[in-house]
Structure formats: C-alpha cells, structure tokens
C-alpha positions in Angstrom: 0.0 0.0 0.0 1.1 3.5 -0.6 0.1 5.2 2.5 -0.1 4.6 6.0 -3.7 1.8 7.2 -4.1 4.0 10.3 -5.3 7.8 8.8 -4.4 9.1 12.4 -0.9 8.1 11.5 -0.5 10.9 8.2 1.2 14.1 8.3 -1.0 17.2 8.9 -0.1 18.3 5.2 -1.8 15.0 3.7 -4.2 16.3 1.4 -7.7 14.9 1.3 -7.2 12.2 -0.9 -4.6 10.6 1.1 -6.8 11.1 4.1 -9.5 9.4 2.2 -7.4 6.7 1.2 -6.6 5.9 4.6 -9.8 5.9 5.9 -11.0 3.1 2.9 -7.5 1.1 3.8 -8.4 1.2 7.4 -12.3 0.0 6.5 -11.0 -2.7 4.2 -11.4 -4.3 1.0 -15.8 -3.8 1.4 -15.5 0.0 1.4 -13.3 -0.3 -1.5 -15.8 -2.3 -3.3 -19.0 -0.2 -2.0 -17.0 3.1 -3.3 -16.7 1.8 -6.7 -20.1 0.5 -6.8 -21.5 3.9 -5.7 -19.2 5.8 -8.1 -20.5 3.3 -11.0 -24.5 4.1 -9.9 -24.1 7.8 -9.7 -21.4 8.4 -12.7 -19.9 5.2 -14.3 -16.5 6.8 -15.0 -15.6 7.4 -12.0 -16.9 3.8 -10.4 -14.4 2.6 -13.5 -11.5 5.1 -12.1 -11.7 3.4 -8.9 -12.0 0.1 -10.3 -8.5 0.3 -12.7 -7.6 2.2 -9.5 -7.9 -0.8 -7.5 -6.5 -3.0 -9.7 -3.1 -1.2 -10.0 -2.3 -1.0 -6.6 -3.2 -4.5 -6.1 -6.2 -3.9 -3.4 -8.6 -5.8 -5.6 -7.0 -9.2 -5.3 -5.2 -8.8 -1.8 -5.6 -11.6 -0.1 -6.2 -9.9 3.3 -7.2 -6.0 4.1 -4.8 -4.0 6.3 -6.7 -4.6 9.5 -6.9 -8.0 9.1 -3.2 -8.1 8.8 -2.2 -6.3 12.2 -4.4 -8.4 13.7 -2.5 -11.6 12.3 0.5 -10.3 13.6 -0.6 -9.8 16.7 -1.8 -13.0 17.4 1.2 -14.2 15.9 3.9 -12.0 18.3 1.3 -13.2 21.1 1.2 -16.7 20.6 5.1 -16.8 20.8 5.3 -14.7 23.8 6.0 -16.3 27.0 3.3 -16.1 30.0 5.9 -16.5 33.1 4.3 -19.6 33.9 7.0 -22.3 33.2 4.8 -25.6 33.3 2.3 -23.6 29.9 4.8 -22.1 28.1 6.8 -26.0 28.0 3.3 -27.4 27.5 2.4 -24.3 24.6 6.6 -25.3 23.2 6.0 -28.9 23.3 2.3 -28.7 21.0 3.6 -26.0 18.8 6.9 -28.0 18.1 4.5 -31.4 17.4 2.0 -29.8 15.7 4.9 -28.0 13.1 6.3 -31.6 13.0 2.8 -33.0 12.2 2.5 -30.5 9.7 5.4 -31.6 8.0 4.9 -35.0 8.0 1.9 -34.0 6.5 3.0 -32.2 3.7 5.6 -35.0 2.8 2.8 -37.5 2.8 0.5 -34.8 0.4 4.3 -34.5 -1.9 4.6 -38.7 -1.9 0.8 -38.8 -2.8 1.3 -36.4 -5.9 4.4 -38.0 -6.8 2.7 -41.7 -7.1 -0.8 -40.6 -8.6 1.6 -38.6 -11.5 3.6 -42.0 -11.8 0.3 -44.1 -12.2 -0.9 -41.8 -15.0 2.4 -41.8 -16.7 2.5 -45.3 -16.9 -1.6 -45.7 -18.2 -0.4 -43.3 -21.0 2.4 -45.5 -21.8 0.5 -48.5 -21.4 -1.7 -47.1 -24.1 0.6 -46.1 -26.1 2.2 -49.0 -26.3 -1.4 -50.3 -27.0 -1.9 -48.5 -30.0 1.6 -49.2 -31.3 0.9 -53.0 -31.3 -2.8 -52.0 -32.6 -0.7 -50.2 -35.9 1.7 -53.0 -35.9 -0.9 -55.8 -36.4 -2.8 -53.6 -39.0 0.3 -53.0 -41.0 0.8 -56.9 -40.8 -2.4 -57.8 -41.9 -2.5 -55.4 -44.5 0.5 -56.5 -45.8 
C-alpha cells in the first residue's frame, strides 16, 4: 500500500485524498468495493476510475485487508510470547513443536501422494501407447 492503514498516523499536510485513502485502507477491502459501486450508480467513470484504480495498486485481489493483517500479527507476536508460567509455556513449546512436525509429516505424505498418482498416470499413458503401437503394428501386418 502506498500510504499509511491508520489515517491518524498521516502528516498534517496529507491532502484529502490521502486522508481518504486511509480511511478506505483502514475499513478494508468492502468500502473499497461499496466506493466503486457507488461511483459506477451515480457516474460510471468514476466507479471505472476506482476500479483500474484498485486493480493497479493490487487492493482488488489482496488476499487480506490491512486490518486484518495487524491483527494476524498480533496473534502471531502473542502466541510466541512467553506467559511466566513455566509448566504452559513448555506445554504451549511442546504442542507447537508437534503440531509444526505433524504438519510436515503431513506435507511430505500430500508430496509422496502427488508423486505416485503422477507415476500411475504416466504409466496408463504409456500402457496405451504401447497399445496403439501394437494395434498399428498388427494392422500394418495384416495389411500387408
């Protein structure tokens, strides 16, 4: 994004546009959307403005708004933060380490998966290939 999520956080000589701009960042990806919507009802050039607008700063296909964002890091700086009691934050350790190994055990089982179902179609189209060269083979023979 090119200006701040928080319009509190903008200098005093941020004109209105940034301002606005900071306002719809901090509202999120809806008031984006109900902006152009209204600007396409009232005068559809400007709804379109918005729209290449939103488009070429990448806010129409941003997987997560700005608010939603903070709050994922948050959570994230929270979760890793320790809570002074020793027996939790061994027990919170212990579950995030087996979970992260679970995941990956996970993933490598998903990778091994992929690996043989792309084998198994490999060999069917060879199988049939070598099908339909025998197929040609016997018609050439018998042809012949």
């Amino acid at each position: 994004m090119t200006t701040a999520a928080n319009p509190n956080s903008l200098p005093a000589t941020a004109g209105w546009l940034s301002r606005a701009e900071a306002w719809l960042d901090n509202k999120g990806k809806g008031a984006w959307i109900a902006l152009m919507v209204l600007g396409f009802i009232f005068f559809w050039p400007v709804g379109l403005a918005i729209l290449a607008y939103m488009i070429w700063s990448k806010r129409m296909f941003s997987k997560s708004c700005g608010r939603r964002r903070e709050h994922h890091m948050r959570y994230a700086a929270g979760a890793m933060r320790r809570t002074g009691n020793a027996a939790f934050d061994a027990y919170k350790e212990e579950t995030l380490r087996r979970l992260q190994d679970e995941q990956e055990a996970f993933e490598s089982f998903l990778e091994r998966l992929r690996e043989a179902k792309d084998k198994a179609e490999f060999d069917q189209f060879m199988d049939e290939r070598a099908r339909k060269a025998r197929e040609m083979a016997d018609e050439t023979q018998q042809s012949a």
